[in-house]
GUBA-669716 format. One line per field, with one value per residue (C-alpha): x, y, z; residue in one letter; residue number from 1. Coordinates in Angstrom, 2 decimals, padded with zeros to 5 digits. Layout:
px (X; ...)
py (Y; ...)
pz (Z; ...)
code (A; ...)
pos (NUM; ...)
//
This chain:
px (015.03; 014.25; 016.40; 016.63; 018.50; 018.71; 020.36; 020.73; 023.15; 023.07; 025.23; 024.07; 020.10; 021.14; 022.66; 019.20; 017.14; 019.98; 019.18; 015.32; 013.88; 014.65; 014.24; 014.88; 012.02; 009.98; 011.90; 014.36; 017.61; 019.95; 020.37; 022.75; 023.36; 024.30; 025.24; 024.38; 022.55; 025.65; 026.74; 022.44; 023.17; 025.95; 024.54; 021.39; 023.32; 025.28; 022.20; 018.73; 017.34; 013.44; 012.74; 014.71; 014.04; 014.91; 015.64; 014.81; 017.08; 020.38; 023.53; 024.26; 021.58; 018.55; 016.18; 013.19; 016.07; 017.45; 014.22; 013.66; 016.55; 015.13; 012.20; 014.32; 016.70; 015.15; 011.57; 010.58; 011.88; 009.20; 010.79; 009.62; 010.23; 011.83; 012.16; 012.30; 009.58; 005.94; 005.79; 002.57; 004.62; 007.61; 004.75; 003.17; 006.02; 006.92; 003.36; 003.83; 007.09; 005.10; 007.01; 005.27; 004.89; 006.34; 007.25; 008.45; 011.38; 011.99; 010.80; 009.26; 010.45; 006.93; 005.29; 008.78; 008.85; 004.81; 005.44; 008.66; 005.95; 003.31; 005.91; 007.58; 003.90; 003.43; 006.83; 006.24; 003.01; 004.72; 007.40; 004.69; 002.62; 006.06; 006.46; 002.85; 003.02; 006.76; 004.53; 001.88; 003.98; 006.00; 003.15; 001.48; 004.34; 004.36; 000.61; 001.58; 004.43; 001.92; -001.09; -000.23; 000.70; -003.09; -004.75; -003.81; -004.20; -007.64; -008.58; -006.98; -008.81; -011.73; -011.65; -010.05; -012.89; -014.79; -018.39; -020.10; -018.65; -021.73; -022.10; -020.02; -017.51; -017.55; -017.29; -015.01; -012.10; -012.82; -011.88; -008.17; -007.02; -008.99; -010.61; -013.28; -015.47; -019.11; -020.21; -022.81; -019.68; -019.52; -016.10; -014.97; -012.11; -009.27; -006.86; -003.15; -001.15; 002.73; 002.57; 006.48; 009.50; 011.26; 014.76; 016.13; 016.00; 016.82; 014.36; 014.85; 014.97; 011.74; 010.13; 011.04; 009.55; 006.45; 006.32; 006.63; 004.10; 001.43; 002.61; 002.43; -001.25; -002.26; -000.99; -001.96; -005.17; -006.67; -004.96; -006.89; -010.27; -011.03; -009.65; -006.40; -003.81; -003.11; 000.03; -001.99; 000.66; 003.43; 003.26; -000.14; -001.76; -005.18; -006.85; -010.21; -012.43; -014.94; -016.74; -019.90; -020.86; -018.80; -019.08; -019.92; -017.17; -014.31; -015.85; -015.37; -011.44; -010.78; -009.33; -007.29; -006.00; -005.51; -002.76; -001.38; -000.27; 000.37; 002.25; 004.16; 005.11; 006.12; 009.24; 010.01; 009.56; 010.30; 007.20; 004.30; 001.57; -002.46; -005.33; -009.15; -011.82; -014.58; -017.68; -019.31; -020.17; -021.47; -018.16; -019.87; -019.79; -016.01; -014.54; -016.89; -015.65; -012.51; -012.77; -014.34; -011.41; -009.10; -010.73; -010.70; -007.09; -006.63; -008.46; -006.02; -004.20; -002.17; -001.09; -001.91; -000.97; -004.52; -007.19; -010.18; -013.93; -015.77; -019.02; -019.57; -019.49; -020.73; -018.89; -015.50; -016.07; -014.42; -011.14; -010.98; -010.23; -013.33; -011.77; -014.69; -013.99; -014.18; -015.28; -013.30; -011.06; -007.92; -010.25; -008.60; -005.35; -006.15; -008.62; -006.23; -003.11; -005.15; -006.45; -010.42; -010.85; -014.16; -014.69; -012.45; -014.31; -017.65; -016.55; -014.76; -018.05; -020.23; -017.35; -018.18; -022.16; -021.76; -019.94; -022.96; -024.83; -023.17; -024.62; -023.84; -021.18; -017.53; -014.76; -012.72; -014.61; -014.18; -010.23; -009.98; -011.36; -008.67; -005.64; -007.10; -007.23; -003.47; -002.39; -004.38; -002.65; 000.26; 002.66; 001.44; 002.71; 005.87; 006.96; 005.98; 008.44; 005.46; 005.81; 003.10; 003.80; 002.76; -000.49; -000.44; 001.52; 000.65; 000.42; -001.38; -004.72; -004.39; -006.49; -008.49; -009.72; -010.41; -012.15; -014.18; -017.19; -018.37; -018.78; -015.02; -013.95; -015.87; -014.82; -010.77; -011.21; -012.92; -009.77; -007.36; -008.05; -008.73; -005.13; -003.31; -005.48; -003.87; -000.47; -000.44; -002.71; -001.59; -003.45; -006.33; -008.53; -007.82; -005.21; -003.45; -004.25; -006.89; -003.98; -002.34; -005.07; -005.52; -002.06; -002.18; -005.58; -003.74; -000.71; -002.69; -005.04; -002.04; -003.21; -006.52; -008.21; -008.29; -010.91; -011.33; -014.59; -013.63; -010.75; -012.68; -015.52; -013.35; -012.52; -015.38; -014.59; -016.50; -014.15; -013.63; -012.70; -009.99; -008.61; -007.48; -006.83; -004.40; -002.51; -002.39; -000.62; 001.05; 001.90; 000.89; -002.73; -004.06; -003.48; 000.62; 000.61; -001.11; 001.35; 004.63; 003.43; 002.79; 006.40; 007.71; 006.54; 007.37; 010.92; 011.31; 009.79; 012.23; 015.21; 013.81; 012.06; 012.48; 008.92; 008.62; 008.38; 004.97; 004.27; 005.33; 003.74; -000.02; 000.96; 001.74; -002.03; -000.81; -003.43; -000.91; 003.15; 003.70; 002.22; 003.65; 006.91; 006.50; 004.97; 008.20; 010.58; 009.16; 009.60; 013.12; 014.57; 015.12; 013.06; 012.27; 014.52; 017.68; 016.76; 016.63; 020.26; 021.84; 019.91; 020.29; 023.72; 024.79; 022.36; 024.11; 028.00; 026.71; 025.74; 028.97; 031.12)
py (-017.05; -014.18; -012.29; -010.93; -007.98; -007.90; -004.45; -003.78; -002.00; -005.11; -008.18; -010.43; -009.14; -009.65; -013.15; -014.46; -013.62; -015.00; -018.64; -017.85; -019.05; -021.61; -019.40; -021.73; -023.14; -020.12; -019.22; -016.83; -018.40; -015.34; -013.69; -010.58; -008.66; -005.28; -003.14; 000.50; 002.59; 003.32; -000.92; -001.72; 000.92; -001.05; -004.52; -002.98; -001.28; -004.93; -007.28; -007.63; -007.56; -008.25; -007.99; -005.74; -006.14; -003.11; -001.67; 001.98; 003.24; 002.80; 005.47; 008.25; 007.10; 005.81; 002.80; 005.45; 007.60; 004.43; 003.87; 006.91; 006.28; 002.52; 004.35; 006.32; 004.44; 000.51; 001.32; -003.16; -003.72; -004.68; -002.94; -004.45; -001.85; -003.49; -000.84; -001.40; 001.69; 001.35; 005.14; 006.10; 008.15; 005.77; 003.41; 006.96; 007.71; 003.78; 003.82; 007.14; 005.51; 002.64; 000.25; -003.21; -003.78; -002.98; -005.48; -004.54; -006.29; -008.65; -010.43; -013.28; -016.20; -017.03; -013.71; -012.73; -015.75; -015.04; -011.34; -012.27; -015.19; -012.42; -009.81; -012.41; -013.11; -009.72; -009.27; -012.77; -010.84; -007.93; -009.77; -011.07; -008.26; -006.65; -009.75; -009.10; -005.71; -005.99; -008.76; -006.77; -003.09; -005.95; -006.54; -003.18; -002.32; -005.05; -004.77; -000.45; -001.23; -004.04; -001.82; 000.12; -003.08; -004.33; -001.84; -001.72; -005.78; -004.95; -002.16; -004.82; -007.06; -004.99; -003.46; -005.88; -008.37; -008.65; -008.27; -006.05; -007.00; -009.30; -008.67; -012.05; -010.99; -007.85; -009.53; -012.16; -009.23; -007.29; -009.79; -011.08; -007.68; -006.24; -003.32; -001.51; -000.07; 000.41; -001.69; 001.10; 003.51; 005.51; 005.46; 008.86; 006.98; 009.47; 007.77; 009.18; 007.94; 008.93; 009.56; 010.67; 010.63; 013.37; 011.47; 008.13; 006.40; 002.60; 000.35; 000.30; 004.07; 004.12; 001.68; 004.77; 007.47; 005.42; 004.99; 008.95; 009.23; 007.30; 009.26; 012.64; 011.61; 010.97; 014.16; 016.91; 015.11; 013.18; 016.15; 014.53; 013.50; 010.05; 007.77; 005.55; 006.49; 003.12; 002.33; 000.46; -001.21; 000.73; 004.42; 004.46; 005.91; 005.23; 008.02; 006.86; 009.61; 008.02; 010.92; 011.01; 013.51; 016.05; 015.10; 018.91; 020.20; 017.75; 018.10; 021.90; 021.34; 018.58; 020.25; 022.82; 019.84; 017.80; 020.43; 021.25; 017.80; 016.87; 020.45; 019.30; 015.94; 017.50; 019.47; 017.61; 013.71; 014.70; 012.86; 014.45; 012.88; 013.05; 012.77; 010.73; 011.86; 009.42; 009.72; 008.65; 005.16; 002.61; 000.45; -002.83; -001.32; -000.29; -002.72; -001.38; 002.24; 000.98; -000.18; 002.84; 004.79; 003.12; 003.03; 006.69; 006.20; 004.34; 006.54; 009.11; 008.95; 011.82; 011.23; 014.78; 015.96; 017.25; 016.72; 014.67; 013.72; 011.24; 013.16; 016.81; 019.01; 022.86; 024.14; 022.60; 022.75; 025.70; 024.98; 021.69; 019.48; 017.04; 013.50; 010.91; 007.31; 006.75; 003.17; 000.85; 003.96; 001.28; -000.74; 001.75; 000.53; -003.30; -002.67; -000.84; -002.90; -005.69; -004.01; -003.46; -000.01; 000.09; -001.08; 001.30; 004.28; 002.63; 002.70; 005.82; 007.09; 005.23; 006.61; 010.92; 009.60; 008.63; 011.53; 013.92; 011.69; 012.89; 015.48; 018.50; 018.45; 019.92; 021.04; 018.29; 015.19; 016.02; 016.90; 013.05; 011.68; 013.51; 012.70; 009.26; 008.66; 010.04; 007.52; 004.49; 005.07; 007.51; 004.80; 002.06; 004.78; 004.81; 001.51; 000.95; 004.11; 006.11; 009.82; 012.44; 014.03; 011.39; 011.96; 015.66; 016.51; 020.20; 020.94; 018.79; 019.77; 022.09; 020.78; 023.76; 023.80; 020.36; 019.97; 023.52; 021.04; 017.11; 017.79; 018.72; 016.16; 013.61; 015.02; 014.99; 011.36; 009.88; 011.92; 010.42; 006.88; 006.65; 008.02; 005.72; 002.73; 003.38; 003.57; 001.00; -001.62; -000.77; -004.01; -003.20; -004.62; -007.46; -008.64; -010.33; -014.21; -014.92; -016.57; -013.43; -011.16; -013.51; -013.00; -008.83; -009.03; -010.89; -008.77; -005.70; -007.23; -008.98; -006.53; -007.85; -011.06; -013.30; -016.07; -018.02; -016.74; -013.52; -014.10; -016.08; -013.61; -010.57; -012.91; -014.02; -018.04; -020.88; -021.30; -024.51; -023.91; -021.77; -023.20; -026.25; -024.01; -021.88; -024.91; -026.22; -023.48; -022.28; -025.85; -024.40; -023.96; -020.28; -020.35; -021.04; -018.10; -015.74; -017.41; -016.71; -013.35; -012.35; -013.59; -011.99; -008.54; -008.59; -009.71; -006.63; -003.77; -004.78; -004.94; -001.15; 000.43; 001.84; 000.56; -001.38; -005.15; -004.21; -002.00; -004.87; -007.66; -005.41; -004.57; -008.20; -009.24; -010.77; -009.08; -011.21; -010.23; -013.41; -015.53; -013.46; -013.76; -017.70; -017.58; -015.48; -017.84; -020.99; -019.48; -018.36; -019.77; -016.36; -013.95; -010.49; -008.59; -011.60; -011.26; -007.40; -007.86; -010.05; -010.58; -006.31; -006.20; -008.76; -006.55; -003.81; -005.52; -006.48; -002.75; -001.69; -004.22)
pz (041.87; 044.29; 047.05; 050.70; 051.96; 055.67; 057.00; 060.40; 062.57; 065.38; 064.14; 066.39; 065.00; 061.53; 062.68; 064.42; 061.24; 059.15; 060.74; 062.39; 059.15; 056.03; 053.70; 050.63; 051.26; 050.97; 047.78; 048.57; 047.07; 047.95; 051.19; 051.29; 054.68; 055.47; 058.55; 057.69; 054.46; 052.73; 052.65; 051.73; 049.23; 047.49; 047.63; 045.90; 043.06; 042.32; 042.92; 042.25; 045.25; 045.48; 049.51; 052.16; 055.76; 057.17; 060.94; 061.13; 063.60; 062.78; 063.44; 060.78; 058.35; 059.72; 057.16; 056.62; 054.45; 053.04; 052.00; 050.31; 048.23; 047.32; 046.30; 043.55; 042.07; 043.01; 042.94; 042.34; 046.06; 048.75; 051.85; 055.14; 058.51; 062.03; 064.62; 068.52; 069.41; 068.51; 067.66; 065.29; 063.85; 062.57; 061.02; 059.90; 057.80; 056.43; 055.32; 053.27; 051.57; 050.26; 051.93; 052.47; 056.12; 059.61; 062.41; 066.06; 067.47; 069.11; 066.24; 066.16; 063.84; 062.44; 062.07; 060.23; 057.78; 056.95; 056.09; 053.81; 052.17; 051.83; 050.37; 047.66; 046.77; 045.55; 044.26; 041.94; 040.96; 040.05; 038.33; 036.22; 035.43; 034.17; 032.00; 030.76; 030.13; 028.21; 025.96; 025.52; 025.01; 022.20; 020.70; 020.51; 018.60; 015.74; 015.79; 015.03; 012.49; 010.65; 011.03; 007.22; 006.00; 007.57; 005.84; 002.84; 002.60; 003.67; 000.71; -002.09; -000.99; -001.19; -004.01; -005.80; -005.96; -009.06; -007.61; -004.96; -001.08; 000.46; 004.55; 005.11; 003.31; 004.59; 008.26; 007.04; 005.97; 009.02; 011.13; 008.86; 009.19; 012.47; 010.67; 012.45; 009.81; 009.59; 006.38; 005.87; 005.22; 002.22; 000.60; -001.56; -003.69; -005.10; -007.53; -008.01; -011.06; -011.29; -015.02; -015.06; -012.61; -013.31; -012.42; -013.13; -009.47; -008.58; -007.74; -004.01; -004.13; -005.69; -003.04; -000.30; -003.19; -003.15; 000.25; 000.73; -001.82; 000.35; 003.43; 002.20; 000.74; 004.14; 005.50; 003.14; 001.34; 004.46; 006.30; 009.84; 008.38; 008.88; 005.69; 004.48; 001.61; 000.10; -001.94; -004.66; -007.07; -008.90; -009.68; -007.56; -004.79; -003.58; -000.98; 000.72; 002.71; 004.89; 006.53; 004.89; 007.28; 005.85; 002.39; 001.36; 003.14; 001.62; -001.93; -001.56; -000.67; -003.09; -006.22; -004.30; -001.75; -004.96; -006.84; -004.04; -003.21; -006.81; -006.57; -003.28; -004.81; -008.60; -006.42; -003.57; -004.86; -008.51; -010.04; -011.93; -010.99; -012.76; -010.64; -010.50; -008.12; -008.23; -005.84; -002.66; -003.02; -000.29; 000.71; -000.57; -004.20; -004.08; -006.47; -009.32; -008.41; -008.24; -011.67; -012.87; -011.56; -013.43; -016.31; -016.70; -015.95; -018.63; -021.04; -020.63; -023.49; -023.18; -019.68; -018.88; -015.05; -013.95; -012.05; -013.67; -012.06; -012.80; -013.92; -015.20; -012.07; -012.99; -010.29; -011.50; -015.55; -015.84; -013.30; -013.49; -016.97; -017.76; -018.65; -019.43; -021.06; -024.67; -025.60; -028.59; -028.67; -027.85; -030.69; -033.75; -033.44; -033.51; -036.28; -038.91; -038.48; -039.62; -042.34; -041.19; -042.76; -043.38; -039.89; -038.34; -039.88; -038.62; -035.15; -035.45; -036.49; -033.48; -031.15; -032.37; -031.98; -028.44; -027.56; -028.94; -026.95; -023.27; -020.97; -021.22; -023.91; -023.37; -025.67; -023.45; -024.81; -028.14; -027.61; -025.91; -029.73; -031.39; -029.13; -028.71; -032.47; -033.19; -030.01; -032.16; -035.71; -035.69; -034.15; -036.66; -039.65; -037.04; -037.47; -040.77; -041.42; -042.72; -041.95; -041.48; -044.80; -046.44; -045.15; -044.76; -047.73; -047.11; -043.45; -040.67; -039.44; -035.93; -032.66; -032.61; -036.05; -035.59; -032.56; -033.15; -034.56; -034.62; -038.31; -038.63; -036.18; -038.16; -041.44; -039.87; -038.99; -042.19; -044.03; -041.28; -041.63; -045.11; -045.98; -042.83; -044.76; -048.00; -047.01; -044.22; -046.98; -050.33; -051.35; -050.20; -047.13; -044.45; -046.77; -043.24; -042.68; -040.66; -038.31; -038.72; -037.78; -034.70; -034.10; -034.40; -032.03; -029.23; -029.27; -029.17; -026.09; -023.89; -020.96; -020.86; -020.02; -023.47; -024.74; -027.07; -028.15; -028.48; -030.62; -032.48; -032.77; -034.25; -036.82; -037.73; -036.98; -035.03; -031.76; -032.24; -035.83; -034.92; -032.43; -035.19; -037.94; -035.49; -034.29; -037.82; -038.93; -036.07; -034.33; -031.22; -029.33; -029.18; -025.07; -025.03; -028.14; -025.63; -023.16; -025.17; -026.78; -022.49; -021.99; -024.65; -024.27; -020.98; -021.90; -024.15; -021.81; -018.87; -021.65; -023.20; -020.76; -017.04; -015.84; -013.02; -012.87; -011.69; -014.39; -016.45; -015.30; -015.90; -019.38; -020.04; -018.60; -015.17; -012.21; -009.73; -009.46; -008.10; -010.69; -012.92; -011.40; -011.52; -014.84; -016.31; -014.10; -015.56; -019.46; -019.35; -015.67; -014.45; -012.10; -014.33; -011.99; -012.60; -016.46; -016.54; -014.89; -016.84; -020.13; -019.67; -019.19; -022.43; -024.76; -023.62; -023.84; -027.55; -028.66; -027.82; -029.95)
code (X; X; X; X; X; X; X; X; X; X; X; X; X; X; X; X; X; X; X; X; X; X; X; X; X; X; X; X; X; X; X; X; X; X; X; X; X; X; X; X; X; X; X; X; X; X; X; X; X; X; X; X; X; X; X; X; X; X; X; X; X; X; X; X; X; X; X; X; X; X; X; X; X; X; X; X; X; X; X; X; X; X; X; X; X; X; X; X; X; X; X; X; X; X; X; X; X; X; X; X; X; X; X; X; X; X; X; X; X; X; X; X; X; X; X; X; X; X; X; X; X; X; X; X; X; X; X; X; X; X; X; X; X; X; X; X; X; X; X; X; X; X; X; X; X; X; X; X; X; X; X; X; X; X; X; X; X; X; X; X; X; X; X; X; X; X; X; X; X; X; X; X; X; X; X; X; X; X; X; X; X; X; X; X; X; X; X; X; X; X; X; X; X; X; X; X; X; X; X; X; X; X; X; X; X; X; X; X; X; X; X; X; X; X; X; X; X; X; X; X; X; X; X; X; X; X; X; X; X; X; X; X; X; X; X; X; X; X; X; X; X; X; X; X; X; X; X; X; X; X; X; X; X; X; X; X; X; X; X; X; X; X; X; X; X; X; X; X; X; X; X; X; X; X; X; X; X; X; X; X; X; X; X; X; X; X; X; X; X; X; X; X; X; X; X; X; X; X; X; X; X; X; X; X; X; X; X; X; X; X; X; X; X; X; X; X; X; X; X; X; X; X; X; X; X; X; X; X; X; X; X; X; X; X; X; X; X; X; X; X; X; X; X; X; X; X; X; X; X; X; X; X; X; X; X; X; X; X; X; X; X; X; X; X; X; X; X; X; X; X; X; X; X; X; X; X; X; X; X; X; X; X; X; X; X; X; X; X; X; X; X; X; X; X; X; X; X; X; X; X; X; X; X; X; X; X; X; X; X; X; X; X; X; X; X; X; X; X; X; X; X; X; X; X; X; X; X; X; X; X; X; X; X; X; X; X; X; X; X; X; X; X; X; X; X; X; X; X; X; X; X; X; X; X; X; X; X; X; X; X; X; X; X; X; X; X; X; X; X; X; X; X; X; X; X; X; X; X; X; X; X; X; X; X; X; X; X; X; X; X; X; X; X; X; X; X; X; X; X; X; X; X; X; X; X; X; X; X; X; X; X; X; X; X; X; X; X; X; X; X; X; X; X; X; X; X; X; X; X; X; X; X; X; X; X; X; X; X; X; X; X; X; X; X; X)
pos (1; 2; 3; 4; 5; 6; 7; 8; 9; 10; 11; 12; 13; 14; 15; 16; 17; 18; 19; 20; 21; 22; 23; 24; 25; 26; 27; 28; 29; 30; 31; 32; 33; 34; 35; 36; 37; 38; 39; 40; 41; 42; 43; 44; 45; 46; 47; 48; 49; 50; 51; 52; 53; 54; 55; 56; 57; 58; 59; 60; 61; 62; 63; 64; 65; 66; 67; 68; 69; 70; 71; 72; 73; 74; 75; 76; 77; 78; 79; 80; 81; 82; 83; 84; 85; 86; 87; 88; 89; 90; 91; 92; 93; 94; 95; 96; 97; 98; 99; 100; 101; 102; 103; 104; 105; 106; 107; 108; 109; 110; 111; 112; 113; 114; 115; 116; 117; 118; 119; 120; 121; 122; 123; 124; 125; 126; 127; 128; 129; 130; 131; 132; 133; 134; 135; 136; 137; 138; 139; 140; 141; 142; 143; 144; 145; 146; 147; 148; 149; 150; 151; 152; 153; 154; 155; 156; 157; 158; 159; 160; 161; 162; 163; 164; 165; 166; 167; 168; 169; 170; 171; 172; 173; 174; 175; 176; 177; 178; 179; 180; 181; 182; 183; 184; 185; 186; 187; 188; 189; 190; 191; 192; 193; 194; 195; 196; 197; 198; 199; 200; 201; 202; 203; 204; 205; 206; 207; 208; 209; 210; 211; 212; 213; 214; 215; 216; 217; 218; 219; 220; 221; 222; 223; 224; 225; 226; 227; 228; 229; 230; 231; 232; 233; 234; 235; 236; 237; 238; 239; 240; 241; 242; 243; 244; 245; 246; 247; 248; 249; 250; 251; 252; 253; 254; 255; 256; 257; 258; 259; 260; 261; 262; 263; 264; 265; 266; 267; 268; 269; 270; 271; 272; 273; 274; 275; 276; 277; 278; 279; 280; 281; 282; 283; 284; 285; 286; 287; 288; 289; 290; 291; 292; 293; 294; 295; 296; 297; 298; 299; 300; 301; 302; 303; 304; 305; 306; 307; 308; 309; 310; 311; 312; 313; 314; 315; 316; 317; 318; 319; 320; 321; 322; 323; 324; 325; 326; 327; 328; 329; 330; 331; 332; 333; 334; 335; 336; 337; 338; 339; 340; 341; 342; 343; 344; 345; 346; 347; 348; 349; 350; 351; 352; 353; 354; 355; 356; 357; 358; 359; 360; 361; 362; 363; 364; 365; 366; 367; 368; 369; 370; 371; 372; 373; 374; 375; 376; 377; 378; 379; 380; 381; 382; 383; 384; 385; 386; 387; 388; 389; 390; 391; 392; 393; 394; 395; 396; 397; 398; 399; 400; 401; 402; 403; 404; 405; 406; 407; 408; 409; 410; 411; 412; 413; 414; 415; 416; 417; 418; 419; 420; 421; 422; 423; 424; 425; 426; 427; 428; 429; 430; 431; 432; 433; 434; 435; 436; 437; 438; 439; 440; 441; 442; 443; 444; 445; 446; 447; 448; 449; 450; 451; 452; 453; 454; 455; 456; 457; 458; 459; 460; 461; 462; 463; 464; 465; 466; 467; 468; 469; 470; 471; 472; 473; 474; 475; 476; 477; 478; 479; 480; 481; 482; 483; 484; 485; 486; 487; 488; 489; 490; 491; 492; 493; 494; 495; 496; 497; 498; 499; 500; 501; 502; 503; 504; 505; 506; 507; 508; 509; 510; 511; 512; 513; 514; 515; 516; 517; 518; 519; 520; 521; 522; 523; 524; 525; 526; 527; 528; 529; 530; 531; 532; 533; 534; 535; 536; 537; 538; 539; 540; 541; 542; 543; 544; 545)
//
């Protein structure tokens, strides 16, 4: 519903335009009067008025002041002039106020009721360009608060597939989470892992950590170059450069960018984070990079805080430490628990001839064997309460010595897993059960993807052999054991660790938290995060009876 404001110093002129025109049926529903600027002044402060037909002279204040004031403090009013002089000047100066039209008295009925019609048709299409502009100004801002949310949704998706990104699916995620990005784009991944937090926090504080994490990513390693920082899942950060036209210039900045953010984050986020600069790649091969990345993640078995490349750089050998992937390395472990010595000393062996096989060689690559083969048996000898003296009766081997050669690396390992045989197999070789040996293999592989093939292959068994003689004897198929044995590692690192469910979940071979969540939900009838509360809390009530 609109209003009129009629103000005029002459009753019986504020009377005749009163009744001169029906102005319900022209839409004005209100009509307010007033007899001087200071009584217009008052109706306007207590009611929305949208049209004000105004006389010009009037004693002590005269309408083009009144006006001016309108034009302050009630700036949506269309002002139409009435004056009694046709004076240039008067229309001169209602024309400068922006006021909406001006009418010389007397007045007459018709002319007055089309101006009013012509001014509420541009005050209905103000109203509604206002309307507009709130929806639109409403939107703008969910669209700014969703666009992080957008983008990262639009990486995952990316990279996440598990072959190269084709043109239509290129076009296809472009327009779910309206990203404008040349599909010719190459994509300079960086990967930051949080290998520690430095202080116990909640989850929910570690949400905003995380969150600062991504943010301060964007500001000191993007630092204005064209990119995202992507929260990937728990503990990570993903930084993408796509300015392949200063690819010289950002390569140059990297590993001093790199520390000083990892630097930045170690005092003021109290996490120590490692680091993974891959390379330029075109956008459609991201998910392959993206896997590459974390594989040389995951080959750092020592969870060392630096800054590792993907390929021997000359220019960074000497600043920066060289990580590069060992293959079977995580093999060792699975191989001597179930008693394969001979087998674990022939890949032990295949692992120091690839490594000659890299170029150019490094001290670093041959440091990654050693640590990598103390992280495979030392924590078997751990839980079988088998100390180091047992092996070392004497005193155990230094790094350097070790690593100063392959042939006394190789010599170190032959000695190293010969002894660990002995005392982890007194009776000799694969004296486990072929069901037990499964059973060692799938424990040891929960965080990967797990077929029957496979299984059956390390064992040396047809498939479909297996499979019968594993339900025989444990009176359940191989795919609920892999189910349970997920399940139940999961159960123990939320009742013994401080990882996060999402941590979790990718140790216990889920790619999906919400599968996993259902999958965990449907074993026990709890969510992890209800079970780490109250399974947690009775564990702890129990210790302390």
């Amino acid at each position: 519903m609109y209003s009129l404001l009629i103000v005029d110093d002459e009753y019986y002129a504020v009377e005749a335009m009163l009744h001169a025109v029906d102005w319900k049926q022209i839409g004005i529903h209100h009509v307010y009067t007033a007899m001087s600027a200071d009584e217009a002044r008052s109706v306007l402060l207590k009611n929305r008025i949208d049209i004000m037909i105004c006389d010009i002279e009037m004693p002590e204040e005269d309408g083009l002041s009144l006006q001016i004031w309108v034009q302050q403090h009630k700036d949506q009013v269309e002002t139409i002039f009435l004056t009694g002089h046709a004076e240039f000047s008067y229309a001169q100066k209602a024309i400068q106020l922006h006021s909406f039209d001006y009418l010389l008295k007397p007045i007459n009925s018709v002319s007055l009721m089309d101006t009013v019609k012509r001014a509420l048709e541009k005050r209905m299409q103000n109203v509604e360009f206002t309307k507009l502009a709130e929806i639109y100004e409403a939107y703008a801002k969910e669209d700014h608060s969703w666009k992080p949310k957008r983008i990262t949704r639009f990486w995952k998706d990316l990279y996440s597939s598990r072959y190269p990104i084709s043109e239509a699916k290129m076009k296809e995620l472009k327009r779910i989470y309206h990203v404008d990005i040349d599909p010719d784009t190459f994509i300079l991944p960086i990967l930051f892992r949080v290998e520690e937090w430095l202080r116990k926090f909640p989850d929910q504080d570690l949400d905003i950590l995380e969150f600062g994490l991504c943010n301060a990513a964007e500001e000191l390693v993007l630092n204005g170059r064209a990119g995202d920082a992507v929260a990937d899942q728990r503990g990570y950060v993903l930084v993408l450069f796509y300015a392949p036209d200063q690819q010289s210039q950002i390569r140059d900045l990297l590993e001093t960018t790199c520390k000083d953010y990892m630097t930045r984050c170690t005092a003021y986020l109290s996490c120590r984070l490692s680091c993974y600069i891959g390379e330029w790649t075109p956008i459609k091969n991201m998910p392959e990079a993206y896997r590459k990345l974390m594989q040389v993640h995951r080959h750092n078995v020592a969870g060392s805080d630096g800054v590792y490349y993907m390929q021997t750089n000359k220019e960074n050998s000497l600043s920066s430490t060289e990580l590069v992937p060992l293959p079977w390395a995580s093999d060792i472990s699975l191989l001597m628990e179930t008693g394969k010595i001979k087998e674990t000393l022939h890949r032990a062996d295949e692992l120091i001839d690839w490594i000659q096989e890299q170029k150019p060689l490094s001290a670093e690559l041959l440091q990654s064997y050693y640590h990598a083969m103390l992280h495979s048996i030392y924590p078997l000898l751990h839980k079988k309460g088998i100390t180091l003296r047992s092996i070392y009766p004497e005193e155990e081997p230094q790094e350097s010595d070790v690593t100063r050669s392959f042939t006394a690396l190789r010599a170190w390992a032959h000695d190293l897993i010969s002894h660990a045989g002995l005392l982890l197999h007194p009776g000799g070789e694969d004296t486990h059960s072929v069901v037990k040996q499964v059973c060692l293999y799938i424990d040891a592989k929960l965080e990967y993807d797990l077929g029957r093939e496979e299984i059956a292959e390390f064992v040396g068994f047809h498939p479909a052999y297996l499979s019968r003689l594993f339900k025989k004897e444990k009176g359940m198929s191989l795919s609920d054991y892999i189910f349970q044995a997920r399940i139940k590692k999961a159960q123990e690192l939320l009742l013994n660790t401080n990882s996060t469910v999402t941590d979790i979940a990718s140790k216990a071979g889920y790619v999906s938290y919400t599968h996993f969540t259902k999958m965990f939900k449907k074993y026990t009838g709890l969510t992890p995060q209800q079970y780490r509360r109250q399974i947690g809390i009775e564990t702890e009530e129990e210790r302390t009876l």
